[in-house]
N, C-alpha and C positions, 0 to 999 in steps of 0.2 A: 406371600408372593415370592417366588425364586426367578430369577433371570442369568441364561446364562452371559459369558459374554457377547456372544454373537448376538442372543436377543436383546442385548444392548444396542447394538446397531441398529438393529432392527426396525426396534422404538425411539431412537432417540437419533441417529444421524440420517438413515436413508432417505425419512418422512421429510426431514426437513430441507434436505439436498434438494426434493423433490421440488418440494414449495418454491425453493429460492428459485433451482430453476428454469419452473414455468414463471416465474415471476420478472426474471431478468430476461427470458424472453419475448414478454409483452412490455415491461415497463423500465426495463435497463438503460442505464444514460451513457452516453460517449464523450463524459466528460472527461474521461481519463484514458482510456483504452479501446481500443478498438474489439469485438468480439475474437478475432484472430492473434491477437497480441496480449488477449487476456488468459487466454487457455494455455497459450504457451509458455506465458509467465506464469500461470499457476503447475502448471507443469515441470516448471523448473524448481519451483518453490516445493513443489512438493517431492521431487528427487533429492533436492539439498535436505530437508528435513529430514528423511530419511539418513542420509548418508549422516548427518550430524548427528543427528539425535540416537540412533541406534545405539552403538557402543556406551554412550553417556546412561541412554536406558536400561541395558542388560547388566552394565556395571551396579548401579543403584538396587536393582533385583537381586543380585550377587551379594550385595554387602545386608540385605536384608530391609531396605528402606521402607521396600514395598511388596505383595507377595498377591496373591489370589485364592479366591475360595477353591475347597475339593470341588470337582467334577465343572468347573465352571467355564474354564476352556476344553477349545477344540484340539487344538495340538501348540508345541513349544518348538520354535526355530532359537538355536543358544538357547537363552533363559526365558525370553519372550514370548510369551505366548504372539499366533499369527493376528488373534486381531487386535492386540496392540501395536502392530505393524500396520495394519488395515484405518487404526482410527492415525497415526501418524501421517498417513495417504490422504484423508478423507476430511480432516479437520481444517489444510489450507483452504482446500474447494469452496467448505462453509464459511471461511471467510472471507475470502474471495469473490464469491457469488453474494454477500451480501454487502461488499463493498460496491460491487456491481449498480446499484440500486440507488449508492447516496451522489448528489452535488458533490462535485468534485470542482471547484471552479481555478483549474492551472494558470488563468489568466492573472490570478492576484499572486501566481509563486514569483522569484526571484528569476532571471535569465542562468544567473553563474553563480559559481560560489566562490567565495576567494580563499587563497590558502589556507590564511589563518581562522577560515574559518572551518574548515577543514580537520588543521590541528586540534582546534576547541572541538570537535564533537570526535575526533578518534581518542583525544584526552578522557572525556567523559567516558567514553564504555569501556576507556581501561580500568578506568576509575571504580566503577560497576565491578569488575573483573575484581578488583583489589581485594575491595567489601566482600565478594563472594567469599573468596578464598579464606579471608577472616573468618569467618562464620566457619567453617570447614573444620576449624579445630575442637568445636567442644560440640560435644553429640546431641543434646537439644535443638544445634543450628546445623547438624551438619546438611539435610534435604535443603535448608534453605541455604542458607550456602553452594548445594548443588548448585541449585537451578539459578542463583546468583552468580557466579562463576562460569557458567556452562552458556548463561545470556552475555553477559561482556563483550566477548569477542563480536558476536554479532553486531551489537548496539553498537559497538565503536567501526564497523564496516560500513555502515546503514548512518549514521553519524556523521562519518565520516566522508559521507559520500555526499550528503544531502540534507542535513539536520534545518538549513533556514527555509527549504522546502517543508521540512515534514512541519516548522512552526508556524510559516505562512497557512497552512491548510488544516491547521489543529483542530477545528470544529469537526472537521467530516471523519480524521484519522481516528480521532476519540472518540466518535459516535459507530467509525466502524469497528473497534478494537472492543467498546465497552459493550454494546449487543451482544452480537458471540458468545460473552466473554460468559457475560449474565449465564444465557442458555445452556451452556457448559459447565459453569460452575454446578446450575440444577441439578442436569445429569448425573455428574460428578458426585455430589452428594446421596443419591438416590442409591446409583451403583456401590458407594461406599453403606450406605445404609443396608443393603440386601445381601453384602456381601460379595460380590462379587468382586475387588477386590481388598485387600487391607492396609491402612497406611501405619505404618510403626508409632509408637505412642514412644519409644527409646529416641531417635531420631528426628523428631520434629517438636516445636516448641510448646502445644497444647494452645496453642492460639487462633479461633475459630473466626471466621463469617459467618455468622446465620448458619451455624453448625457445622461450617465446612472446613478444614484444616487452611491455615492460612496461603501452607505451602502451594496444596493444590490448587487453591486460587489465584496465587504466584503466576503458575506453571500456566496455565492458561492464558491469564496475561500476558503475557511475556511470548510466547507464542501465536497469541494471535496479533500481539505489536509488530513483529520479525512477518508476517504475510501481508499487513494493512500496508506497512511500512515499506516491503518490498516494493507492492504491485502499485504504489504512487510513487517510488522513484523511479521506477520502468515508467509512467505514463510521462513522466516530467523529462526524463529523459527523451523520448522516442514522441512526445508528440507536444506536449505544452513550452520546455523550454527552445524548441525552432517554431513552434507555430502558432500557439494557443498564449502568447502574450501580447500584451498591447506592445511593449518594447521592442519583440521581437518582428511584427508585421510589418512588411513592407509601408511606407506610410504613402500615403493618398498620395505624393506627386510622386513617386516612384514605379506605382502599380502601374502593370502594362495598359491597362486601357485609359489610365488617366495620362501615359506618359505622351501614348497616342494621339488623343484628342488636343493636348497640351500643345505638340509640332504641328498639329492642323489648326488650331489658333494661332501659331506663329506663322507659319507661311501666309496663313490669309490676310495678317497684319502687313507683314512687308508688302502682299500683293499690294493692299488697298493705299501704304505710303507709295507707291510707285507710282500708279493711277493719280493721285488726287495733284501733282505737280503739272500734267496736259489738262486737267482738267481748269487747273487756276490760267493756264497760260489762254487756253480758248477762250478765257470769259473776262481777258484784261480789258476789253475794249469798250462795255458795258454792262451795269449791272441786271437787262435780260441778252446779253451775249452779243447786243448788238456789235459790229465793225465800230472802229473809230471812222470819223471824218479825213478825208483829207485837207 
């Protein structure tokens, strides 16, 4: 069986776009994002990956990390062929759209974040950053080191931006990041399996998953953390940390219709102490209102 890359898409990301969705059009929650604020954060997500990841890609091609079978693309924009442009487009959407799907509950996230806690997670994805670049010097590690180094910066923007968030809601992030991630790594392997394209046996450390190079599992990871991770600090942002916490909710004597009712029970108080003063004074004379005697 031969596939090119295109009928890689074909079979393995269009079908599944599909599914997700019709699937988030019937059964999608609003627990995080609106339909109109989810496409535009996928949209954004999926221009920044682009713009970041390209050079980082072409480069890696160039040094020989990674290469493709004869006849197996369609055409090469730089080094890249177009539809590894097309799966860089196409792989936020999938998880995006299947983020779409999970419990997302922003009422249990944090309102703010404090500085320092700010510092602690831009700390950590330099930290990331660090590690990478280690890895860079000896050629068994140098892919992994790429993609170690090439994630840092992000991890420490996304970190840095919102880390007590992404740990308050770790159940849904990690169920959305490890899905994906699975279904990809498949592909992944498949496509490596048939050829389509080659991962350097120089360049990476011989260290598999269920057959798959570690690296390329990595890379996956790591990328679908950077769209899970985005498109919940956009929701936390823009609609749980002002509206969708209990902290943040106006509380019951505040809300307009209780503040309402509230002044219509005071006023009718005062009325009723105003009233009950003639009302004692009428009825000093006896206890059924009689007049006194003279």
């Amino acid at each position: 069986m031969t596939l090119t890359y295109l009928q890689f898409h074909l079979v393995f990301l269009v079908p599944v776009l599909v599914l997700l969705g019709i699937a988030v059009r019937r059964y999608g929650r609003r627990t995080l994002l609106t339909p109109g604020a989810r496409w535009a954060g996928t949209g954004v997500l999926v221009v920044v990956a682009l713009v970041y990841t390209v050079p980082w890609d072409n480069y890696l091609i160039t040094r020989g990390v990674w290469w493709y079978g004869e006849g197996r693309v369609v055409a090469t924009v730089w080094h890249a062929p177009v539809e590894e442009y097309l799966f860089m487009a196409l792989q936020p959407v999938v998880a995006a759209l299947w983020l779409a799907l999970l419990p997302t509950p922003l009422g249990e996230t944090p309102t703010d974040v404090t500085r320092r806690e700010r510092v602690l997670g831009v700390a950590g994805g330099l930290a990331v950053t660090a590690v990478g670049v280690a890895l860079l010097a000896r050629e068994p590690t140098f892919y992994l080191g790429a993609i170690v180094a090439w994630a840092g910066p992000v991890l420490a923007l996304q970190w840095g931006f919102g880390w007590p968030v992404l740990w308050a809601l770790r159940r849904p992030v990690a169920l959305g990041v490890l899905v994906p991630s699975v279904y990809l790594w498949t592909a992944d392997r498949v496509a490596i399996e048939l050829g389509i394209w080659v991962i350097s046996e120089r360049y990476t450390t011989g260290l598999t998953l269920v057959g798959l190079p570690i690296e390329e599992a990595l890379f996956f990871l790591v990328t679908n953390l950077f769209v899970v991770q985005g498109l919940v600090l956009l929701g936390w942002l823009v609609g749980g940390r002002w509206s969708s916490t209990p902290s943040s909710r106006p509380s019951s004597a505040t809300e307009p219709g209780n503040v309402l009712s509230r002044d219509v029970r005071s006023m009718a108080d005062r009325d009723v102490s105003v009233r009950e003063p003639a009302a004692g004074v009428r009825g000093t004379g006896g206890a059924d209102g009689d007049t006194p005697d003279d």
